[in-house]
Every structure is written in structure tokens, then in C-alpha cells.
N, C-alpha and C positions, 0 to 999 in steps of 0.2 A: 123625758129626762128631767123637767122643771116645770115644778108644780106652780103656774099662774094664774092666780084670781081671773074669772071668770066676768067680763066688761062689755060693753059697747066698743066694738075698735076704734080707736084713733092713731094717730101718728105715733103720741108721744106712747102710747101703750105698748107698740108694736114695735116702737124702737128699744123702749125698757125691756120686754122679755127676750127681746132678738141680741140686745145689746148681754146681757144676764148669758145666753147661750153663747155667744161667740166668746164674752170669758172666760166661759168653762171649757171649751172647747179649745180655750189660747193657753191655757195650764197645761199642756201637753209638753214639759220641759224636757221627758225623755220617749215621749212615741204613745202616749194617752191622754184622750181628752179625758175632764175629770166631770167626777158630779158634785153636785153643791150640796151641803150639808149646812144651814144657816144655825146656829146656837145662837144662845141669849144677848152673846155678846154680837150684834149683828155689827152695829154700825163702830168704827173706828177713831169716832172722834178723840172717844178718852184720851186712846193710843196717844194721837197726835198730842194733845192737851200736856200726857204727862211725859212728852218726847225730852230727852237729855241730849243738851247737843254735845256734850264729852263722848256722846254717843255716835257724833254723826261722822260718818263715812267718806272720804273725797272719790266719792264711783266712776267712772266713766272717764278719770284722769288720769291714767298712765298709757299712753302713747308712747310710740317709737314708729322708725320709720321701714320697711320692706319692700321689695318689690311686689309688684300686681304681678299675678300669674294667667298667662292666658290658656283655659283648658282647650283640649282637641275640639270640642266642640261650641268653645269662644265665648265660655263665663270669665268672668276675670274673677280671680280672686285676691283678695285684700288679706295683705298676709302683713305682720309685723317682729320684728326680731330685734328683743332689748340684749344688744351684745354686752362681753365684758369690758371694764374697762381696759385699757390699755397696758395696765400694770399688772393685769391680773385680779384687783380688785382683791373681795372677801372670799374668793373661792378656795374651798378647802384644799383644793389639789393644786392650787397656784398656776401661775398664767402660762404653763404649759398644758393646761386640762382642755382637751378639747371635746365634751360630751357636750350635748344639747339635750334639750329637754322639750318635746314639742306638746303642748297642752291642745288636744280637740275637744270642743265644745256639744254640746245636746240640740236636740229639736227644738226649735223656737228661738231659743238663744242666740249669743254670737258671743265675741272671743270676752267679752266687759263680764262674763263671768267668773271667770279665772282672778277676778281683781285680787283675791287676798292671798294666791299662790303667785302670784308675778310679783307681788309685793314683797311678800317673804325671799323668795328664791332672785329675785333680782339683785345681782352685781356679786353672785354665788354661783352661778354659772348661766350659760347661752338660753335665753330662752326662744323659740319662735314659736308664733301663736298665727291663727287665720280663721277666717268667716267662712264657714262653710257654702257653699257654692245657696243662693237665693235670702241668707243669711244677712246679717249686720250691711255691711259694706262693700260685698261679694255683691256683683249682678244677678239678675235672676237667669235659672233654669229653664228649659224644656221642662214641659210637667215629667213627660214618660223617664228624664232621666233623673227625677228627685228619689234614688234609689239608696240603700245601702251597698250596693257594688259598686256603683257609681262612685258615691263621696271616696270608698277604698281606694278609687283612678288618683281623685283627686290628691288623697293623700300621700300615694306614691310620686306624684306628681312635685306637693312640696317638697320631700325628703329628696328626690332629686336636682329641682332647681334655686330649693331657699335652704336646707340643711346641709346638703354635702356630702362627704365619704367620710367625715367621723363619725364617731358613735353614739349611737341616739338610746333615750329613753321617752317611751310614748305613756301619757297620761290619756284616756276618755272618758268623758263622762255622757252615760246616758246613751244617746245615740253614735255619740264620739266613740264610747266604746267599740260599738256594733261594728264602728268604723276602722276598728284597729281590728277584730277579729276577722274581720272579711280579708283585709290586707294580708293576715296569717296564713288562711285558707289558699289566696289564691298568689301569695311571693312570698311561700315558707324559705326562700334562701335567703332574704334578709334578716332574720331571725336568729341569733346567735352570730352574724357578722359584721351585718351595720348597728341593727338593734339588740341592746342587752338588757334594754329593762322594758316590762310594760306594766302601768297602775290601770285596772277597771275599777271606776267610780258611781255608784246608780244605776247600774247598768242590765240586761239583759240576753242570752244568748238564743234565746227563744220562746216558744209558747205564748206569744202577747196578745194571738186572737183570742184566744180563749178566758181571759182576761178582761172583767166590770169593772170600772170604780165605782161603778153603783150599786147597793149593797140588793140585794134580789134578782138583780137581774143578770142574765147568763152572758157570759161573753162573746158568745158567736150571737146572741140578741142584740149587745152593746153596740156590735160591728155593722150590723143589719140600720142601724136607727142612726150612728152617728153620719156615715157616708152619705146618704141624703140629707143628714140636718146640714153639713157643712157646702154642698151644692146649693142649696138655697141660702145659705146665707151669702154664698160668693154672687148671689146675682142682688147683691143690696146692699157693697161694699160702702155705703155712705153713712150708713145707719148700723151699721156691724160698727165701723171704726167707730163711730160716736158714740159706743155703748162702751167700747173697752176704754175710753179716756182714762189714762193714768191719772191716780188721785180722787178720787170715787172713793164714796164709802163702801160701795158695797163691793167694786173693783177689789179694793184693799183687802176685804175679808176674803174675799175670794183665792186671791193669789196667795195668801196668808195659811190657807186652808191646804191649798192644794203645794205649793214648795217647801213648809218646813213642817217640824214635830212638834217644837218648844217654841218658850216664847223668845221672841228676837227682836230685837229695836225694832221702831216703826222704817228708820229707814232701809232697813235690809229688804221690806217688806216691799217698799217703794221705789227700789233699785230691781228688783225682778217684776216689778210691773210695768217698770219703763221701758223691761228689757222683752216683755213679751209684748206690750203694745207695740213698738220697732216692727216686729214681725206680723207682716198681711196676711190676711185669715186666707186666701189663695195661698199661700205658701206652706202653712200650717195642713191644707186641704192637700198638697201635690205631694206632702211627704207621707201623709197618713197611711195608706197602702201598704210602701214599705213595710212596717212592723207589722203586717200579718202574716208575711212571708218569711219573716226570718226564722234561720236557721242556721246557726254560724258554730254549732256544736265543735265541727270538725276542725274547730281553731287551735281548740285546745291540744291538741298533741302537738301541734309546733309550740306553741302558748309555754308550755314545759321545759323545753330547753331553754328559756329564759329567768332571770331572776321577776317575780309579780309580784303584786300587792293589790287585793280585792279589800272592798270597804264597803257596806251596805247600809242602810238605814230600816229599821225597823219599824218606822210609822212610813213609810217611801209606799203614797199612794200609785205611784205612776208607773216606777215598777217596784210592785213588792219583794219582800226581801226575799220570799222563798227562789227570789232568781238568783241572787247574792250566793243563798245555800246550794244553788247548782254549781254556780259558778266555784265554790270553793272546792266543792269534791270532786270536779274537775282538775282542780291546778292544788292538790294534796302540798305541795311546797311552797303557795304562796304566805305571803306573810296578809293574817286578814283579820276585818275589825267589823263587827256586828253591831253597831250600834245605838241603842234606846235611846228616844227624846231626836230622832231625826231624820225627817221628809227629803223628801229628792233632792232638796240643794243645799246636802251636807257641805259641800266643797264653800260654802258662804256659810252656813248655819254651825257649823265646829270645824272652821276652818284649822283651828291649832291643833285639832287632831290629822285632817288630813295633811295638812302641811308636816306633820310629825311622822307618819307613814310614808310619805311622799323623802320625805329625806334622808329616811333610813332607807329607803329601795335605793335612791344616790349613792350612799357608802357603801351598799354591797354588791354595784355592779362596779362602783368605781376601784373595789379591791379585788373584782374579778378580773378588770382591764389591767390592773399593774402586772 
């Protein structure tokens, strides 16, 4: 998967190429590890050098407080909900609006990705957000149940004991998605009752085995090579982590390569590397599976009686956009945005577009409920 100079072993050698692959392999934001494509511009110092701080981001700082959820089989999940104020606040429907907005997150990730939708939509109506189960602040898993049916438990799970019996609108990105389709599939009666909207973001409903990011080689090849690359790296956990150290040059290019399209501040850049380094290459290894198995087609007919909104990225190495293009002829009523200039983590890379999508599906489930 990565072409390295040919040496005498040593430590530091074998921690630099090990370290190079466990990054790529941590770029799996929505359910693939990536391959590395190094251009001229390798190292990121410039970046830094000509960083604007009118540029810089406060990430990682919007907190609120939730209850921990304990699943049937005793993860705890780290759940958070930025209620409205007391008055109603800026909510367009005023302080009798009782919809919630629950945002799921992607593989690797955890909830610090949603920063610029919890920021917009905050004190606009209910938000609850949470760590997917082995995730952020969420305990870890059983490997055998780091599934997509699984996480769907879990999500039913929130909407019963941190959402409530109002009515929901569900955002996913990426695996979040996968995660809202399986819930379709297998409690299509919440769907036009509790739930009336649903946004898929980066997302994919299936076909990911067959699926390289490496450009020659086949993707039931890709499948064959990565599963044992990531088995041995999990038995070298000390030299894996020290290669993904956020703040690396070559870290930087890397994450840079594999989450966006365009150019983006250097901090955007440094907010999803802190946010994949978070996430243990074991974790990253017990989810991997999952996405060869999926198959969540049969979402879509419940998927329909709902108001949606698909959005996809056009350079979206991890899942490409022709997934986005299923997705849309699928749900012929969604309201949907094909995007150039943007990699898997549109939801940060044109956030004022998603946040624009995202709030016009708002108004038109919130005119459905009146």
C-alpha cells in the first residue's frame, strides 16, 4: 500500500513506515482506510507559516451536559444535549417547538465533529448529540459487536431514553448514516411518527467492498491487504500511536489529502487529526468489517415517507460520490447537493452549505408538523 525506501531496519525506520500506515489506515472517517498520494507539496510547514489566526477555530469547545447511557450490553454512552433556552431563545417556531435534531457522527470520529452545525443551529432548537459506542467518550465495545446493526441498538436506544416522544430530525454522516438506515430497515414505525426528517451526509448505502482508494488496485484486493495490515499493527500499539502524533508534517498532509477537496485553513486540517488520532487503531480495526457487509438498500422505502436531504462530495475519497448518486435515485424527493471542491468532511469543509440544507429540511418538516 506504501511505497518505502528500501534500508537496514531499525527502530526509528519501522516506526516511520508503520507510523505512515497506521495514518492512512486512521483516515477512515467514513468506513475506508485511505492510500497516500504525496505531491510536491509534501511537508506543511508553509501552511503553518502563512496560518491567519482570524482563521482560527475554538474546536473542541462547545460542551453541554447529558446523561451517560448504559447499553444492554454495558457501554456507556456519552451523550450531550444543548437544550433551548428557557424563553424559547432564537427558535424559529418559538418556545413551544418541540423538535430535536439528533446529529450521528462517522467512523473514527466522535460528536467534535458537528462543531460548526451545533454552532449555527444552537439556541435554534434542541440539539442531542453522542459518541458512538468505542468512540470519543463512549466506552469501548466488544469487537464482534462494533457493527452497523449494533450502533442502530444503540441509536434507538438514545431516541428513547435522551430524545423522548417529540419529534425528531436525524442527521448522519458517513457511518452515522449507515446508522440511521439500518434503524429504517429494522423500526420502520418510527418513521413518519417520531421521526420526520432525515439528512444523509458522506454517506453510503452499500457496495464498499468492492471499493480502493488506491488507484490500480481492486477492491476486493484492497480488502484482502488492509485486514491483515491493521492485525499487525494492533500488536505494536506503542509505535502505531507515535507515528500518528497530531501535528506531524507529514500526519498533516495526510489527513489533509484524505478529508477535504479544497484548500481549508491549516486549522481545519488539525482539528480532524486530533480528532482521528483520539481514536485507537483497535477501534478503527473492530469497526472495519462492518462496511463490507453492508447492505442497507431496503431503507429507502421507509427513507420516503419522510422529508431528506442527501449532499455528497465529489472529490469524497472514502466514500465516493457515486454512492451519493444511488443514494439520490433512491429518495427521487430528497432535496440534494452534489458538490465540487469537497472531500468527506464537507460538514466542516462548506459547512455554510450544509448548515443551509440542514435548515431548510427544518422548515419543511416543521410545516409538515403544524
Amino acid at each position: 500500500m506504501i511505497m518505502v525506501e528500501t534500508r537496514p531496519a531499525s527502530s526509528s525506520g519501522r516506526g516511520g513506515a508503520l507510523g505512515l500506515a497506521a495514518s492512512v489506515l486512521a483516515l477512515a472517517g467514513g468506513g475506508i482506510a485511505l492510500g497516500l498520494e504525496l505531491e510536491r507539496r509534501l511537508v506543511s510547514k508553509r501552511l503553518h507559516a502563512d496560518r491567519d489566526e482570524a482563521d482560527e477555530e475554538p474546536f473542541f469547545s462547545l460542551r453541554s451536559s447529558g446523561p451517560t447511557l448504559i447499553t444492554p450490553d454495558g457501554v456507556r454512552l456519552h451523550t450531550e444535549v444543548d437544550e433551548l433556552p428557557v424563553d424559547g431563545g432564537a427558535s424559529p417556531a418559538g418556545p413551544d417547538d418541540e423538535l430535536t435534531l439528533v446529529l450521528v457522527h462517522g467512523y473514527a470520529l466522535n460528536m467534535d465533529c458537528w462543531h460548526f452545525q451545533r454552532k449555527f443551529f444552537r439556541n435554534k432548537i434542541r440539539i442531542v448529540l453522542y459518541d458512538q459506542r468505542s468512540h470519543g467518550r463512549s466506552s469501548r465495545s466488544a469487537s464482534e459487536l462494533c457493527r452497523v446493526p449494533q450502533l442502530a441498538e444503540d441509536l434507538r436506544q438514545v431516541l428513547d431514553e435522551v430524545v423522548g416522544d417529540g419529534p425528531v430530525v436525524l442527521v448522519g454522516h458517513s457511518m452515522g448514516g449507515m446508522t440511521i438506515m439500518h434503524l429504517a430497515r429494522e423500526d420502520p414505525e418510527l418513521f413518519g411518527t417520531r421521526i420526520h426528517g432525515v439528512a444523509l451526509f458522506s454517506t453510503a448505502a452499500g457496495e464498499m467492498a468492492d471499493y480502493s482508494p488506491i488507484r490500480g488496485l481492486p477492491g476486493r484486493a484492497f480488502g484482502r491487504i488492509v485486514e491483515p495490515a491493521m492485525a499487525v499493527l494492533n500488536r505494536i500499539p506503542e509505535v502505531v500511536e507515535r507515528g500518528r502524533t497530531a501535528g506531524s508534517d507529514l500526519s498533516f498532509v495526510v489527513t489533509k489529502k484524505g478529508s477535504y477537496g479544497s484548500d481549508v485553513p491549516p486549522s481545519y486540517v488539525e482539528f480532524m487529526n486530533e480528532m482521528l488520532g483520539q481514536t485507537p487503531m483497535s477501534v478503527i480495526s473492530d469497526f472495519y468489517p462492518t462496511f463490507a457487509d453492508l447492505d442497507e438498500y431496503d431503507a429507502f422505502k421507509v427513507l420516503t415517507t419522510v422529508e431528506t436531504a442527501v449532499i455528497g462530495g465529489e472529490d469524497d475519497s472514502i466514500t465516493p460520490i457515486k454512492h451519493t448518486d444511488k443514494i439520490i435515485e433512491l429518495l427521487p424527493g430528497a432535496d440534494v447537493r452534489r458538490l465540487p471542491g469537497c472531500g468527506h468532511m464537507g460538514i466542516i469543509e462548506h459547512h455554510e452549505i450544509f448548515n443551509g440544507v440542514l435548515a431548510d429540511l427544518l422548515t419543511r418538516v416543521r410545516r409538515n408538523l403544524r
